[in-house]
C-alpha positions in Angstrom: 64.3 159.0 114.0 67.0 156.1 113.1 65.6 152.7 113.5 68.0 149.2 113.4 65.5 146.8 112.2 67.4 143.3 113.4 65.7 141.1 109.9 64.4 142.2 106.6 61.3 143.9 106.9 58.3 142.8 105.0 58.0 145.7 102.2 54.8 146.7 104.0 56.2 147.4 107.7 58.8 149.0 105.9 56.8 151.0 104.2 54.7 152.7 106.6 57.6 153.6 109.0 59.0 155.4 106.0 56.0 157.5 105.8 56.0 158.0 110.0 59.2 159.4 109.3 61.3 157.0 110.5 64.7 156.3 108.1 65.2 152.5 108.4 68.1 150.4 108.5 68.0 146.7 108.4 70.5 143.8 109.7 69.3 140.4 110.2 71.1 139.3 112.7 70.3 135.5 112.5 70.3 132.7 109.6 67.2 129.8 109.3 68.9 126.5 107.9 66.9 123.9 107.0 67.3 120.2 108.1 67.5 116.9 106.5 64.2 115.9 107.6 64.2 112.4 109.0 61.4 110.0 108.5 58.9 109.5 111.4 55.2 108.7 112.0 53.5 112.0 111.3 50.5 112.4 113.7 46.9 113.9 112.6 47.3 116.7 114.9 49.9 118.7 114.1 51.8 122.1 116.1 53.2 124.9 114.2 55.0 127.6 116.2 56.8 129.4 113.5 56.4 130.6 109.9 60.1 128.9 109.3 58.5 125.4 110.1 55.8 125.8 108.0 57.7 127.5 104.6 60.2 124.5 105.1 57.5 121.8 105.8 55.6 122.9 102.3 58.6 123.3 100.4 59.5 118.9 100.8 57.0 117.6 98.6 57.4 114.0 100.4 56.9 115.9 103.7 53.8 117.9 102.1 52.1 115.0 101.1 51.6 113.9 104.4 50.8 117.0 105.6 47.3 117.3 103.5 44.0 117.2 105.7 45.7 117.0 109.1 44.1 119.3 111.7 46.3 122.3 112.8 47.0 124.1 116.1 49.9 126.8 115.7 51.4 130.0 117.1 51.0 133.3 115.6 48.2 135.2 112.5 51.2 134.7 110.1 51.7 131.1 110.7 48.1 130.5 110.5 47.7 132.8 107.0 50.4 130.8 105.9 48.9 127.4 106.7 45.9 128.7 105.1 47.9 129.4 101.9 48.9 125.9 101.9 45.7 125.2 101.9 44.9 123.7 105.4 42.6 123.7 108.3 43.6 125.5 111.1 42.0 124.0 114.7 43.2 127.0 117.0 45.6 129.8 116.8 46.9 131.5 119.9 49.6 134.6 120.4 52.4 132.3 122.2 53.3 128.7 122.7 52.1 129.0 126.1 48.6 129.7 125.2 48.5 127.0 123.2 50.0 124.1 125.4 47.0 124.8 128.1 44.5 124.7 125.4 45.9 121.6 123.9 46.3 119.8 127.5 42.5 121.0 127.9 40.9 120.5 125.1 43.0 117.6 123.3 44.3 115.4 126.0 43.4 112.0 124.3 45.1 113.0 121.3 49.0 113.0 119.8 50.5 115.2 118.2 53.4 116.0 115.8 55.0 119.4 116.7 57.2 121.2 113.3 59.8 122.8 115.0 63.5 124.2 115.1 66.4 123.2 117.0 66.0 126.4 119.0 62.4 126.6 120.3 60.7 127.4 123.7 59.8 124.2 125.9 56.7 125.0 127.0 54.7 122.9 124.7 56.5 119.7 124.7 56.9 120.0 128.6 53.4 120.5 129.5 52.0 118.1 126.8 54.7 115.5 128.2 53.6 116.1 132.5 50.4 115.4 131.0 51.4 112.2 129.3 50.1 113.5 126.1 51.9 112.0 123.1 54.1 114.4 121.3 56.3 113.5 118.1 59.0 116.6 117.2 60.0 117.0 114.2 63.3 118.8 114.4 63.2 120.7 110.5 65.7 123.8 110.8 68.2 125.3 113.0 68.8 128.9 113.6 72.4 130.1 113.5 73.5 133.5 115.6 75.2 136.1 113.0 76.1 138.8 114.9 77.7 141.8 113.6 79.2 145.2 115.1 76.6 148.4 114.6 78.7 151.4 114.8 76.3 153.7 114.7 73.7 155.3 117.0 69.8 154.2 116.6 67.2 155.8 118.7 65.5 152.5 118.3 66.4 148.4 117.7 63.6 146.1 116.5 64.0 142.8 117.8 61.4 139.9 116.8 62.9 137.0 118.3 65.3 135.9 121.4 67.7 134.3 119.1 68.4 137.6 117.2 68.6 139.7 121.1 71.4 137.2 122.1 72.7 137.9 118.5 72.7 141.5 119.1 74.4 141.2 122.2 77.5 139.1 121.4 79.4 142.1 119.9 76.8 145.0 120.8 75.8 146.9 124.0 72.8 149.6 124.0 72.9 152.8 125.6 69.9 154.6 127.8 69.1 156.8 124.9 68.6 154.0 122.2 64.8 152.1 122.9 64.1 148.7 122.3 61.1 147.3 120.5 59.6 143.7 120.5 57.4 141.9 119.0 56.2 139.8 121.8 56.5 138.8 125.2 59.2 135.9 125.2 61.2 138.5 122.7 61.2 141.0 125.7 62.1 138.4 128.5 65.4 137.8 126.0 66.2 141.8 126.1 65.2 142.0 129.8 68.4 140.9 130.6 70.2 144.3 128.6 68.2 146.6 129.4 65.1 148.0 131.1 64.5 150.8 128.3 61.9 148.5 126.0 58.2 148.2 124.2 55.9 145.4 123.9 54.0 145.2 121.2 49.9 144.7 122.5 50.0 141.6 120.1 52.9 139.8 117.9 51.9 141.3 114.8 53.3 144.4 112.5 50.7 146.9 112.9 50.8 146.7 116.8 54.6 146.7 116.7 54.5 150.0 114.8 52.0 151.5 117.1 54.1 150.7 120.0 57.0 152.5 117.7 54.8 155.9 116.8 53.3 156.1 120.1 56.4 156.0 122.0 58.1 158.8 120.0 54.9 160.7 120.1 54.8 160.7 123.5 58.5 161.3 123.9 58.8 164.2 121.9 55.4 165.8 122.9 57.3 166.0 126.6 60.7 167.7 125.1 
């Protein structure tokens, strides 16, 4: 089976569809650029929805300063390991900015907060944490930039992690009813909705449950040829 993997793969996703049997090819189809970061107050509750955010964040050593012993809420296991990594607390992790939005408007209402962010980023937080006149300082740190380019060649299957690389896909790209889809998460799947119909979820945003939605779809396709 042919797979267009729409970013690099980690070495270890990689890897194991390898030994599945799947041959791999890999485009990223987007570009992260980080942002002069302008000074602001930097609250002691801080929001992480991306692993972006926080590699750019710790890599400004005047930003990282101020970012030591500050209690974390953020979106995703890889954003929290990489918190972690940088050595800081995390409050709550949730699977999608959603999730985390009702739990901060619930749990943290007399609090503000300073949300790391890109350009590009789902509303939901900032909205709800605003109609609940919860105080909420963005920090606008990178921007992602579309890169589309023309695939040529047939997959049975496109990996898509993000909505900004399905709209990048579909500038100069159409799929065909024989070619499946694969996403990470939900809000990834609402983007592809609009192509197509022929599409996996993964049961939560991480690797192994993306390549369990990948095996177990072939398994079951070919086991009814």
């Amino acid at each position: 089976m042919r797979l267009l993997a729409t970013k690099q793969l980690s070495l270890s996703l990689k890897d194991r569809l390898i030994q599945h049997g799947f041959s791999i090819v890999e485009q990223s189809f987007i570009k992260i650029k980080a942002l002069s970061i302008p000074k602001k107050e930097i609250e002691n509750q801080l929001i992480f929805t991306s692993q972006n955010a926080v590699k750019i964040a710790f890599s400004e050593p005047e930003i990282k300063a101020q970012l030591e012993g500050k209690n974390y809420f953020c979106v995703g296991k890889k954003t929290k390991t990489l918190l972690e990594e940088n050595g800081q607390k995390v409050i709550k992790m949730t699977q999608n900015a959603t999730d985390l939005a009702y739990f901060l408007t619930n749990n943290h209402k007399k609090e503000a907060f300073s949300f790391f962010c890109g350009k590009r980023r789902r509303p939901e937080i900032e909205n709800l944490l605003k109609e609940n006149n919860m105080r909420c300082q963005i920090h606008e740190i990178y921007d992602t930039f579309l890169t589309p380019k023309t695939i040529d060649k047939p997959f049975d299957g496109i990996l898509f992690f993000s909505p900004s690389a399905v709209s990048s896909y579909f500038k100069v790209n159409s799929i065909n009813t024989e070619t499946r889809g694969f996403c990470i998460g939900k809000t990834t799947a609402s983007a592809l909705d609009f192509y197509t119909k022929n599409y996996s979820i993964a049961k939560e945003p991480t690797e192994t449950q993306l390549l369990l939605s990948i095996y177990n779809y072939y398994l079951q396709h070919h086991a009814q040829k």
